[in-house]
mmCIF file of the N, C-alpha and C atoms, coordinates in Angstrom:
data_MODEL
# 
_entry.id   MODEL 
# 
loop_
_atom_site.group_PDB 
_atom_site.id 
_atom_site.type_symbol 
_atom_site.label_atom_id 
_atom_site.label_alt_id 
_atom_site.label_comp_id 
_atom_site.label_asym_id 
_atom_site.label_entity_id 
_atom_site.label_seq_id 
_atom_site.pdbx_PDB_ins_code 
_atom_site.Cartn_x 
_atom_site.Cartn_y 
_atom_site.Cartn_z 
_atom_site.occupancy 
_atom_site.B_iso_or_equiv 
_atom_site.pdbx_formal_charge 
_atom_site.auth_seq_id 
_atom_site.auth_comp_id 
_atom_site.auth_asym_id 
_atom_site.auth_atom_id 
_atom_site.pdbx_PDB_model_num 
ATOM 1   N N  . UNK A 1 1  ? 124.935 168.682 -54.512 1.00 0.00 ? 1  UNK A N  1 
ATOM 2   C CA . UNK A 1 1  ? 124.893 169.520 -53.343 1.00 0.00 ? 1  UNK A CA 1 
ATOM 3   C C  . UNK A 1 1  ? 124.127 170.782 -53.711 1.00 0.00 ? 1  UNK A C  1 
ATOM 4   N N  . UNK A 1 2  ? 123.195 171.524 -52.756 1.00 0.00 ? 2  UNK A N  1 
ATOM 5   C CA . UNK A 1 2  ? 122.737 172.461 -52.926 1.00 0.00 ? 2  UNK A CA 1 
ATOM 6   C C  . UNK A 1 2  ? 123.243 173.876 -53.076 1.00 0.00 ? 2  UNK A C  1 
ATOM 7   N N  . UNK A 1 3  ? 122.993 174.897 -53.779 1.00 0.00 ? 3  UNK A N  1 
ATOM 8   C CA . UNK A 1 3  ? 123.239 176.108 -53.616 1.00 0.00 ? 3  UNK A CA 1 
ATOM 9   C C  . UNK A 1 3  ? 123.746 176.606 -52.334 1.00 0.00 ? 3  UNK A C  1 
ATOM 10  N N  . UNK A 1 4  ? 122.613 176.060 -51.668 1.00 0.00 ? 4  UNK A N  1 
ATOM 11  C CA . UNK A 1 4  ? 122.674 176.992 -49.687 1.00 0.00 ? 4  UNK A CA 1 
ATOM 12  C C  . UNK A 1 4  ? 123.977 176.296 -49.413 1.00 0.00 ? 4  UNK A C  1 
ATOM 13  N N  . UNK A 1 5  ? 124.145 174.952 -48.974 1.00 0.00 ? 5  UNK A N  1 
ATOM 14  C CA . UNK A 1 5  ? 124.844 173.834 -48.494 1.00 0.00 ? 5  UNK A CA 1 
ATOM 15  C C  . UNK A 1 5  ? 126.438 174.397 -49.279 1.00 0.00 ? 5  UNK A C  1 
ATOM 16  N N  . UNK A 1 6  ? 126.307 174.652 -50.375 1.00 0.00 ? 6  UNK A N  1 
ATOM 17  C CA . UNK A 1 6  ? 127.583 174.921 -50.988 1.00 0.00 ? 6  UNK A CA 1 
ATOM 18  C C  . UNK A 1 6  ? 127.970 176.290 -50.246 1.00 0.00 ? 6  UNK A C  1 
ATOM 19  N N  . UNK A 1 7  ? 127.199 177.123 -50.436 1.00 0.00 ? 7  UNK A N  1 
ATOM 20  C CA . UNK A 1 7  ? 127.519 178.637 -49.740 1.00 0.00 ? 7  UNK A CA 1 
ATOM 21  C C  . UNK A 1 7  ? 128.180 178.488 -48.018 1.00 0.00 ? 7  UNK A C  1 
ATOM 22  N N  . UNK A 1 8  ? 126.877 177.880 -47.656 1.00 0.00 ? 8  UNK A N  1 
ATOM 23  C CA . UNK A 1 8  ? 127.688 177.085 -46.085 1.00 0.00 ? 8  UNK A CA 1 
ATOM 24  C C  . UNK A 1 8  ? 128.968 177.060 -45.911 1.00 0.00 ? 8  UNK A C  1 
ATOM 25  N N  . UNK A 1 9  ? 129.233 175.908 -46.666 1.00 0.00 ? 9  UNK A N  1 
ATOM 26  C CA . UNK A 1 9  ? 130.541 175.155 -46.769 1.00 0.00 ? 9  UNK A CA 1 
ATOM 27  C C  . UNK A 1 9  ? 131.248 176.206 -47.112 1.00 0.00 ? 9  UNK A C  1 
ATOM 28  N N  . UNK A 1 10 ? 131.601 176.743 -47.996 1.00 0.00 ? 10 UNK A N  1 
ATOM 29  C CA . UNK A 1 10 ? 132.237 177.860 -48.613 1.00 0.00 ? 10 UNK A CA 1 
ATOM 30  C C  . UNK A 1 10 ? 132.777 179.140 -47.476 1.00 0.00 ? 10 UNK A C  1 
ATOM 31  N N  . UNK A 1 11 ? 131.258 179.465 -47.019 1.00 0.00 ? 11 UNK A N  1 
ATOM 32  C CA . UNK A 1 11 ? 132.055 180.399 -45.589 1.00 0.00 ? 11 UNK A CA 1 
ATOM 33  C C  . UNK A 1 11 ? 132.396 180.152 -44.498 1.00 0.00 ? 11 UNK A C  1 
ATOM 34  N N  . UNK A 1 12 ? 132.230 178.938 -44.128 1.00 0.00 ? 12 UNK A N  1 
ATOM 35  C CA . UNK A 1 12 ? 132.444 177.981 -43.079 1.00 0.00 ? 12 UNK A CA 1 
ATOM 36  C C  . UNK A 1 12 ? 134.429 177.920 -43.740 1.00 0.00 ? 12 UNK A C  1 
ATOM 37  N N  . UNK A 1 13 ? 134.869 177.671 -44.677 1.00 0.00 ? 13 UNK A N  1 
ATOM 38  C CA . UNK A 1 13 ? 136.315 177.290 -44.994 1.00 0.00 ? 13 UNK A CA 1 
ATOM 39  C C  . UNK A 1 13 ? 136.381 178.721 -44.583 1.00 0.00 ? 13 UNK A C  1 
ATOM 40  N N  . UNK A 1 14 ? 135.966 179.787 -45.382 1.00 0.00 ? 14 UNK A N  1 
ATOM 41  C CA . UNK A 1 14 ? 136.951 181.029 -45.367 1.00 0.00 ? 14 UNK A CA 1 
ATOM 42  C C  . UNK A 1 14 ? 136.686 181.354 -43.991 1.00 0.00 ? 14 UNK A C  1 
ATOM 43  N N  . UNK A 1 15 ? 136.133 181.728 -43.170 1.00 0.00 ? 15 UNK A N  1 
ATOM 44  C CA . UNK A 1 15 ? 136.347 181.577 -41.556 1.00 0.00 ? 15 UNK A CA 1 
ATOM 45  C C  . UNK A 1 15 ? 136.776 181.027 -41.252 1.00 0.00 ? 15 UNK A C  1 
ATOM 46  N N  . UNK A 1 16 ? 137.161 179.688 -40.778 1.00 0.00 ? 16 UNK A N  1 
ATOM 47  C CA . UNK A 1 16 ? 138.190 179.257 -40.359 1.00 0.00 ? 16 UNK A CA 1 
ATOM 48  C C  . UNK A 1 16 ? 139.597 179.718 -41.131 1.00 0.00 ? 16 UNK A C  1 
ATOM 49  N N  . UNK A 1 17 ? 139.891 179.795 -42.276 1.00 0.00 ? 17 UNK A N  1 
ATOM 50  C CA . UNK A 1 17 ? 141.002 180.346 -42.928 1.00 0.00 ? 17 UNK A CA 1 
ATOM 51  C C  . UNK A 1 17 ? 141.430 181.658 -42.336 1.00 0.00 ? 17 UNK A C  1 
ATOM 52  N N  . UNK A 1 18 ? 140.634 182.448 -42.274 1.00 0.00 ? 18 UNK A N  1 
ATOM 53  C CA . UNK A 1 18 ? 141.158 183.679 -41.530 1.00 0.00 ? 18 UNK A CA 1 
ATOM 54  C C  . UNK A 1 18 ? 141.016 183.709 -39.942 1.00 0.00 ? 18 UNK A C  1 
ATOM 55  N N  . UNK A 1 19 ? 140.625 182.736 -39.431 1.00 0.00 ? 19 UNK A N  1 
ATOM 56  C CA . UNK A 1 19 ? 141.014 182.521 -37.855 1.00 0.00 ? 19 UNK A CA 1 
ATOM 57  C C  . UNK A 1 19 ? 142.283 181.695 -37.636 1.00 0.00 ? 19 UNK A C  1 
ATOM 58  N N  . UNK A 1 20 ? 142.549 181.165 -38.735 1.00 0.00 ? 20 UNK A N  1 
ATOM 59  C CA . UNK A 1 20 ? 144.146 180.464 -38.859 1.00 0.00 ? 20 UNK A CA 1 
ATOM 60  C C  . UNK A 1 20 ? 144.906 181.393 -39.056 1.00 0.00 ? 20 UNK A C  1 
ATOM 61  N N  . UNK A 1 21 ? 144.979 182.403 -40.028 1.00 0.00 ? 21 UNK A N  1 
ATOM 62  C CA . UNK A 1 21 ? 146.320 183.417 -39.809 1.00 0.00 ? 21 UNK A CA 1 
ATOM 63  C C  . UNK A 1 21 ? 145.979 183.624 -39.069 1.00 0.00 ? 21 UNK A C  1 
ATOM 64  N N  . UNK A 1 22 ? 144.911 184.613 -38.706 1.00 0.00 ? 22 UNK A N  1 
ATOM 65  C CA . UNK A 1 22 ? 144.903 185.296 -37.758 1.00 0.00 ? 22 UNK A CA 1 
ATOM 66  C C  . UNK A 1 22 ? 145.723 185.192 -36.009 1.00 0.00 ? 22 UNK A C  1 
ATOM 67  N N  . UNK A 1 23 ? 145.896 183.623 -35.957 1.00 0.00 ? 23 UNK A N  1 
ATOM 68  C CA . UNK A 1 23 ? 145.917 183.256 -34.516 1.00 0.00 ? 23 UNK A CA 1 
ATOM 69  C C  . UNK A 1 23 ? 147.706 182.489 -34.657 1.00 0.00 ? 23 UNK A C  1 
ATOM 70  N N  . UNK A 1 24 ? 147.669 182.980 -35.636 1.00 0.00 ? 24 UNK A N  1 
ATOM 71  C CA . UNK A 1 24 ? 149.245 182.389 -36.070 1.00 0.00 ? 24 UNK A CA 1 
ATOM 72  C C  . UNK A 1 24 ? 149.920 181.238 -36.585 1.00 0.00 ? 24 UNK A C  1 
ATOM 73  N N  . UNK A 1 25 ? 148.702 179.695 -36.738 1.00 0.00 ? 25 UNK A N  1 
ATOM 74  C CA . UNK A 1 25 ? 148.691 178.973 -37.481 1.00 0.00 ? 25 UNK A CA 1 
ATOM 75  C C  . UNK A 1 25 ? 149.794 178.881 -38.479 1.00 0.00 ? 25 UNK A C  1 
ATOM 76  N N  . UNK A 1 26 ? 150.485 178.361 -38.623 1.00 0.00 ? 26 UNK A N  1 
ATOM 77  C CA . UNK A 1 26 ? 151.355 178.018 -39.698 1.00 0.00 ? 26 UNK A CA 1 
ATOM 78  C C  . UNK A 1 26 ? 152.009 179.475 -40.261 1.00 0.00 ? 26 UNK A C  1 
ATOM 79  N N  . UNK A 1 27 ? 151.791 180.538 -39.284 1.00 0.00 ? 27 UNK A N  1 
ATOM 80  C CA . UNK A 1 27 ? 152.927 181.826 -39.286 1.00 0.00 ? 27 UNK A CA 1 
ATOM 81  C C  . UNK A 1 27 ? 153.808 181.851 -38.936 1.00 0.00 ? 27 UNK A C  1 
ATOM 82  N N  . UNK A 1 28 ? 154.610 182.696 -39.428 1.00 0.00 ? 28 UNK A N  1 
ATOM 83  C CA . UNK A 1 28 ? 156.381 182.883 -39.221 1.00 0.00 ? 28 UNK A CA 1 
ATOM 84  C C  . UNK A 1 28 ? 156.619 183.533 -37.559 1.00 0.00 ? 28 UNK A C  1 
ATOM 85  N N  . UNK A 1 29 ? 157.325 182.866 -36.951 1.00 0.00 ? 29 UNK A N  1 
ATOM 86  C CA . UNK A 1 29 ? 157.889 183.553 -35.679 1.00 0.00 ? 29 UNK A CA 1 
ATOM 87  C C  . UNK A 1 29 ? 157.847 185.417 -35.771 1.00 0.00 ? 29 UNK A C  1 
ATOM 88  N N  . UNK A 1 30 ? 157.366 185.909 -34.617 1.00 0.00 ? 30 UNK A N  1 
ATOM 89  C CA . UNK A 1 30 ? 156.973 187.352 -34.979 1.00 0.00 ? 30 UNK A CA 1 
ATOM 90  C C  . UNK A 1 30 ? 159.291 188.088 -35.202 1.00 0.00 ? 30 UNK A C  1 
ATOM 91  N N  . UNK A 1 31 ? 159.641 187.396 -34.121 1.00 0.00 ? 31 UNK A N  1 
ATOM 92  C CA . UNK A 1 31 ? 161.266 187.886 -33.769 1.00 0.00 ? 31 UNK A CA 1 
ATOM 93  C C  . UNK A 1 31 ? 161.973 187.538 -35.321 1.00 0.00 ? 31 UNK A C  1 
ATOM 94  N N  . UNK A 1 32 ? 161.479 186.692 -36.074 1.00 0.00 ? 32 UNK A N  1 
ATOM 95  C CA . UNK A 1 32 ? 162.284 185.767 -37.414 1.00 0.00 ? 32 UNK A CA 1 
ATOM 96  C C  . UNK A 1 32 ? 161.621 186.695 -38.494 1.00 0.00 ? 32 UNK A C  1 
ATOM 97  N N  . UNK A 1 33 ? 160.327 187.750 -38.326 1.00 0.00 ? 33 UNK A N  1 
ATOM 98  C CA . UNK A 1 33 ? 160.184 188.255 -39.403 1.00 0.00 ? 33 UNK A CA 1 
ATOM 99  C C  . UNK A 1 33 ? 161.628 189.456 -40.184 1.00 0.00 ? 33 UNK A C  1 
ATOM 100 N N  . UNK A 1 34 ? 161.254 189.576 -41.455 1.00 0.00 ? 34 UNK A N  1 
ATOM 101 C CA . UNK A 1 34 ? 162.159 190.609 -41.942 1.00 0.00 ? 34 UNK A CA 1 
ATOM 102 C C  . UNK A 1 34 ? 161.277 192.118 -42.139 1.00 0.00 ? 34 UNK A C  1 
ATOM 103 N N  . UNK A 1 35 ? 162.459 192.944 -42.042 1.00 0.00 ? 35 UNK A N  1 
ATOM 104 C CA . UNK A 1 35 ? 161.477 194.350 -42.119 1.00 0.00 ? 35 UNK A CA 1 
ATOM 105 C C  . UNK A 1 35 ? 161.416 194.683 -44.023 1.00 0.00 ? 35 UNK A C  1 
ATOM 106 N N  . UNK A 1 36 ? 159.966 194.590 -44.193 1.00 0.00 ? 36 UNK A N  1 
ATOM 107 C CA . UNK A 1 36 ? 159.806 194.163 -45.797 1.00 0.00 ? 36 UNK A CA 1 
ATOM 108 C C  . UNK A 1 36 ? 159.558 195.785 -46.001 1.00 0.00 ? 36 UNK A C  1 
ATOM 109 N N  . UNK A 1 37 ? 160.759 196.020 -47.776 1.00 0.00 ? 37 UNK A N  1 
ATOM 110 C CA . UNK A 1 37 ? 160.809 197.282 -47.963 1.00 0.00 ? 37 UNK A CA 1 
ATOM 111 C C  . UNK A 1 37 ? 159.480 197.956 -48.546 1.00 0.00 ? 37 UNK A C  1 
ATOM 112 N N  . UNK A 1 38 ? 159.499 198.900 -48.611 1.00 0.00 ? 38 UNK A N  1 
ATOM 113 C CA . UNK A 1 38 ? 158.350 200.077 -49.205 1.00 0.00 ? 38 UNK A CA 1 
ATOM 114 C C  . UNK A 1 38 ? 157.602 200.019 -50.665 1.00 0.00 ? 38 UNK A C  1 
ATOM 115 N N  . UNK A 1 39 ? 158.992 199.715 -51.432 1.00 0.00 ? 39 UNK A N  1 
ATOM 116 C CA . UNK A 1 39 ? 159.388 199.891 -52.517 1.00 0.00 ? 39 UNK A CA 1 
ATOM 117 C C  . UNK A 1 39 ? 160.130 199.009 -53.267 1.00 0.00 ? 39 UNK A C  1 
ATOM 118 N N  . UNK A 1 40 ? 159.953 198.366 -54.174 1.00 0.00 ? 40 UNK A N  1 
ATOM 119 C CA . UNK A 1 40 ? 160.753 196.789 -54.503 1.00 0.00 ? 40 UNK A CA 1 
ATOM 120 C C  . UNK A 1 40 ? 161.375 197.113 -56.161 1.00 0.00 ? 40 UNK A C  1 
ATOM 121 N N  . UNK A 1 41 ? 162.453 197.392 -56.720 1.00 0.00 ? 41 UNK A N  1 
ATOM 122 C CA . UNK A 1 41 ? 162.453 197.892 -57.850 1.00 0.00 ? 41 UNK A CA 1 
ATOM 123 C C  . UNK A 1 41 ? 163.266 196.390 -58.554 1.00 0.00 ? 41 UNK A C  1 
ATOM 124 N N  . UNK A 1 42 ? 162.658 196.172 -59.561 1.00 0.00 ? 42 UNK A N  1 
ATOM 125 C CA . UNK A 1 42 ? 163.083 194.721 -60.113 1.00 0.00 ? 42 UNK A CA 1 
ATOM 126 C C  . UNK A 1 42 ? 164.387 195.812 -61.443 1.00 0.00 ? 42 UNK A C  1 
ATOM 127 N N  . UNK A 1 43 ? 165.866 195.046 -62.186 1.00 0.00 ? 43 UNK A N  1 
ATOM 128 C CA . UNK A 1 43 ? 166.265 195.517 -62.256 1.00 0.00 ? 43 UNK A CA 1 
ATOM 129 C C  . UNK A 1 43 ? 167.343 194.146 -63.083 1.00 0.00 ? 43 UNK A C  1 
ATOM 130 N N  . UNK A 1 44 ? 167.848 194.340 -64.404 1.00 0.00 ? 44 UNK A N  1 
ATOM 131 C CA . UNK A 1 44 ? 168.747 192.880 -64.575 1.00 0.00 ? 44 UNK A CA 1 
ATOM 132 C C  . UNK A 1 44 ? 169.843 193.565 -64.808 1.00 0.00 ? 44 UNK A C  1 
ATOM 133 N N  . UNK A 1 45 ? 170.323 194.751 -64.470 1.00 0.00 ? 45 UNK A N  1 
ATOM 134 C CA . UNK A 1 45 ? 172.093 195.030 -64.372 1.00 0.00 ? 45 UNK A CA 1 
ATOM 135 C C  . UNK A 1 45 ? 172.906 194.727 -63.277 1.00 0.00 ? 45 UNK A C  1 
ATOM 136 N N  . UNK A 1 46 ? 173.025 193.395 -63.090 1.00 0.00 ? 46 UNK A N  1 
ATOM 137 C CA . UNK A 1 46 ? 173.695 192.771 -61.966 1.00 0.00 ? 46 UNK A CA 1 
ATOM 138 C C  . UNK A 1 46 ? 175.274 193.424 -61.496 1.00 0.00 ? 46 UNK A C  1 
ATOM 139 N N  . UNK A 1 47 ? 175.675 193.922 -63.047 1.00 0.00 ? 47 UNK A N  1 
ATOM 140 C CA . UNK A 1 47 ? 176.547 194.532 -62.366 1.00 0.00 ? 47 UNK A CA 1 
ATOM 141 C C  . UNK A 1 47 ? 176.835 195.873 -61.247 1.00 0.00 ? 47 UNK A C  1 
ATOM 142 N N  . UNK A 1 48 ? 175.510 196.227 -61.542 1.00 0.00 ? 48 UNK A N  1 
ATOM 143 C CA . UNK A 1 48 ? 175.283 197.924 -60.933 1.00 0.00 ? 48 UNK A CA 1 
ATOM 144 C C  . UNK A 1 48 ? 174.779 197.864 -59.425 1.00 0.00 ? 48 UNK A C  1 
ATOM 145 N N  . UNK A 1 49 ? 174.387 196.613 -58.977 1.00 0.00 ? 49 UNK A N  1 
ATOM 146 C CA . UNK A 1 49 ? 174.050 196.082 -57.509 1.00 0.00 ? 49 UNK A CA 1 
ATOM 147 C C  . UNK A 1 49 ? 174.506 196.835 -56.201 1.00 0.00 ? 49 UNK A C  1 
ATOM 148 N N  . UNK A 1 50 ? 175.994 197.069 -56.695 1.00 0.00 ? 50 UNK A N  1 
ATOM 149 C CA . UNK A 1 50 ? 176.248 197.914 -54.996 1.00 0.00 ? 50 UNK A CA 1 
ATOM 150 C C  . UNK A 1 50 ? 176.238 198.878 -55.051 1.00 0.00 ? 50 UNK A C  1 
ATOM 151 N N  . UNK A 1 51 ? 176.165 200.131 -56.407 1.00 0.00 ? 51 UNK A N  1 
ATOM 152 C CA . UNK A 1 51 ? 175.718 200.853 -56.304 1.00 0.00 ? 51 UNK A CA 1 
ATOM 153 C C  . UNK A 1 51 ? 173.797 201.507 -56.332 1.00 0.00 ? 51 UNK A C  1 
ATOM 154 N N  . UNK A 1 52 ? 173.778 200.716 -56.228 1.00 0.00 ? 52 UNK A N  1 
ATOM 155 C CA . UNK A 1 52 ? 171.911 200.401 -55.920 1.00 0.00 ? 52 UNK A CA 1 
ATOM 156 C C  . UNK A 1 52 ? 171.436 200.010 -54.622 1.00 0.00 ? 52 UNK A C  1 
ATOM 157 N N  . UNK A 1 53 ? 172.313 199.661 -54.071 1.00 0.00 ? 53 UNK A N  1 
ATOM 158 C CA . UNK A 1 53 ? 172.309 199.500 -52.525 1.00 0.00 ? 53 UNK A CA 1 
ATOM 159 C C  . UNK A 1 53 ? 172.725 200.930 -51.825 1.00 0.00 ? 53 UNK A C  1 
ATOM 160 N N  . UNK A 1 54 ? 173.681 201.423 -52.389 1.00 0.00 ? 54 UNK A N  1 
ATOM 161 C CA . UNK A 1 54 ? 173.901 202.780 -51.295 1.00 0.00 ? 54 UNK A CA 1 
ATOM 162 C C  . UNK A 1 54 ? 173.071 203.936 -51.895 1.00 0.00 ? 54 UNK A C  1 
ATOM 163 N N  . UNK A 1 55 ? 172.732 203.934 -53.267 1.00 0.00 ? 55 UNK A N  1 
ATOM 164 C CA . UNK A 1 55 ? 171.601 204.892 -53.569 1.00 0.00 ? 55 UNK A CA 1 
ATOM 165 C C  . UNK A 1 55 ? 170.210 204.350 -52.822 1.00 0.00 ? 55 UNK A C  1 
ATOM 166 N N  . UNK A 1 56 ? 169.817 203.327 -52.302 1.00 0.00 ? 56 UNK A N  1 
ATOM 167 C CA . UNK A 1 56 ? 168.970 202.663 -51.601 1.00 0.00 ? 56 UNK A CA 1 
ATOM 168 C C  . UNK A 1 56 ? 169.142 203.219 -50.224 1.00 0.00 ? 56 UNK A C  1 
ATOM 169 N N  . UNK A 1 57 ? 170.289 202.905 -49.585 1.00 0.00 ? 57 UNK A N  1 
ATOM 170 C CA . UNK A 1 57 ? 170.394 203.539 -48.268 1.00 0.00 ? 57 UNK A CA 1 
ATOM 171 C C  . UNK A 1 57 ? 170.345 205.590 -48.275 1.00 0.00 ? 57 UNK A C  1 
ATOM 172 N N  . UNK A 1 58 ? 170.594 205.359 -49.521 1.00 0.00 ? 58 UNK A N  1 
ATOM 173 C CA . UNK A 1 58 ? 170.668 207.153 -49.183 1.00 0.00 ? 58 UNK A CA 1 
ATOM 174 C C  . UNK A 1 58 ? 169.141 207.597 -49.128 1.00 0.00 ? 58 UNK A C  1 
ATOM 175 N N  . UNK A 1 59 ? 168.724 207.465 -50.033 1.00 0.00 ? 59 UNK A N  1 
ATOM 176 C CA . UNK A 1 59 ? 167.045 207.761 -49.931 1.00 0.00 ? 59 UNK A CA 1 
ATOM 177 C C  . UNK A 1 59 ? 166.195 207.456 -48.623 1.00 0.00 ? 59 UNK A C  1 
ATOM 178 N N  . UNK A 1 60 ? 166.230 205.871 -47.914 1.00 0.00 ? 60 UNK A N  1 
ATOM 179 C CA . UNK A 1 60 ? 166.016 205.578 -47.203 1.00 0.00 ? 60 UNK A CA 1 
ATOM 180 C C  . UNK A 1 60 ? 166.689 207.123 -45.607 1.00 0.00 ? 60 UNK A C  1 
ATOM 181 N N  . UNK A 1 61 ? 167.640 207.371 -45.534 1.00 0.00 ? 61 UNK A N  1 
ATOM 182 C CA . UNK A 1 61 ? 167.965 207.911 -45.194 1.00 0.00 ? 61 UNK A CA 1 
ATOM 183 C C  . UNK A 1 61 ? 167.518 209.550 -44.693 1.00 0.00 ? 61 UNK A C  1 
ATOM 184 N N  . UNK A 1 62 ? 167.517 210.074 -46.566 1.00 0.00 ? 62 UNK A N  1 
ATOM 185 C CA . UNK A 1 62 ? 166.633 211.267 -46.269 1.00 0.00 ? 62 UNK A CA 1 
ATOM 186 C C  . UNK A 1 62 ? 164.940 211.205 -46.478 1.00 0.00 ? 62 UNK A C  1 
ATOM 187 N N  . UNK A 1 63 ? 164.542 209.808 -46.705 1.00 0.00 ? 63 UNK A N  1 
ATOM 188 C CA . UNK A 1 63 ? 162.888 209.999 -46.781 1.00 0.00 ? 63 UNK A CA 1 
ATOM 189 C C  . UNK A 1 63 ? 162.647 209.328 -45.787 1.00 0.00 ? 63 UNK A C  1 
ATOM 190 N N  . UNK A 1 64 ? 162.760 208.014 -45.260 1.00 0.00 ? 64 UNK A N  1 
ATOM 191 C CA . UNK A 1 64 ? 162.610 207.073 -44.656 1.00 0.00 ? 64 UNK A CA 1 
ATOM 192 C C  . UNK A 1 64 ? 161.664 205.832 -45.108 1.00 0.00 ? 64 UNK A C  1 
ATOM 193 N N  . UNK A 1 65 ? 162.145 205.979 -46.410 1.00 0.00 ? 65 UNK A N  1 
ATOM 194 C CA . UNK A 1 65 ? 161.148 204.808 -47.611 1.00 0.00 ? 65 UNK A CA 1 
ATOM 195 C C  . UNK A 1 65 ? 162.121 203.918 -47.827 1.00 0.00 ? 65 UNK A C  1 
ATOM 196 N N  . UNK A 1 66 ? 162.047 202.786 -47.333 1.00 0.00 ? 66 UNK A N  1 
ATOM 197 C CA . UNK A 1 66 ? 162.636 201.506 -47.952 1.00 0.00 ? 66 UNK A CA 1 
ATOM 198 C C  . UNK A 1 66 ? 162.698 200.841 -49.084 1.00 0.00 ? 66 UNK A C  1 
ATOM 199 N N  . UNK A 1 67 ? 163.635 200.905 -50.161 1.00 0.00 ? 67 UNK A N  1 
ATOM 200 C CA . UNK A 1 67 ? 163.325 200.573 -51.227 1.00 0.00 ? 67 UNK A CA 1 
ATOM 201 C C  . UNK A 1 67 ? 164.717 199.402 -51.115 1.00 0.00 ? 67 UNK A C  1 
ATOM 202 N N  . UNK A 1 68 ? 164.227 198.428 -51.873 1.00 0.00 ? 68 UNK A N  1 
ATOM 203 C CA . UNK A 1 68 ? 164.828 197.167 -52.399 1.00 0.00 ? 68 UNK A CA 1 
ATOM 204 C C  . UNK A 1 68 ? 164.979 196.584 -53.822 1.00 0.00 ? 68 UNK A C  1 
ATOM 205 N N  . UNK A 1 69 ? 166.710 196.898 -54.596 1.00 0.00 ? 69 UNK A N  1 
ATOM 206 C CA . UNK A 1 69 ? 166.660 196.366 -55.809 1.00 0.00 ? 69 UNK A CA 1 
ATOM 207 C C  . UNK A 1 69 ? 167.057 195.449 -55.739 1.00 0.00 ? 69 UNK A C  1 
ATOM 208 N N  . UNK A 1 70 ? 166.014 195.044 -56.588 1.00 0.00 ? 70 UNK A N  1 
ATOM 209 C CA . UNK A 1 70 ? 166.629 193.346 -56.647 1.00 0.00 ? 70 UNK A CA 1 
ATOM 210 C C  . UNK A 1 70 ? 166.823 192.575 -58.496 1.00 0.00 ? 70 UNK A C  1 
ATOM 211 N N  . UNK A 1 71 ? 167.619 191.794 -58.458 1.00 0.00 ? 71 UNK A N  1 
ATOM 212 C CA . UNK A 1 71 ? 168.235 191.310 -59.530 1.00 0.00 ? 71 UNK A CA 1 
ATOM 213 C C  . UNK A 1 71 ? 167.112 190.720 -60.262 1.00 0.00 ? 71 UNK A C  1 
ATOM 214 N N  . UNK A 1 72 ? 167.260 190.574 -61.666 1.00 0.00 ? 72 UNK A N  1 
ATOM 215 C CA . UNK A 1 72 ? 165.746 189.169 -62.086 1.00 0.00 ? 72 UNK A CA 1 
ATOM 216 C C  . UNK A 1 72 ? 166.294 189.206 -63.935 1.00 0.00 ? 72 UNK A C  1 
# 
């Protein structure tokens, strides 16, 4: 296959690829989305969890930055 013919092909996929999200194609229901946080802090003291949640809500609170710890 040629250079050109390959290039073709090539932007021919990624256009259609972004007219597929775009138009909602195989996207998540807009009502089923989640409100995704600001801030994602990874974290392996599983025991310290609920207090990482209300220091989470407090900040959120006085900044209005969503932050999410999560276990790993």
């Amino acid at each position: 296959m040629s250079k050109s013919k390959l290039f073709v092909l090539a932007a021919a996929v990624f256009v259609f690829g972004v007219i597929a999200v775009g138009t909602g194609c195989g996207g998540k229901d807009k009502a089923q989305t989640k409100v995704k946080p600001d801030v994602v802090i990874w974290h392996w003291m599983t025991d310290r969890q609920a207090a990482f949640d209300k220091l989470a809500a407090q900040y959120f609170n006085e900044t209005g930055v969503r932050v999410s710890f999560e276990t790993y």
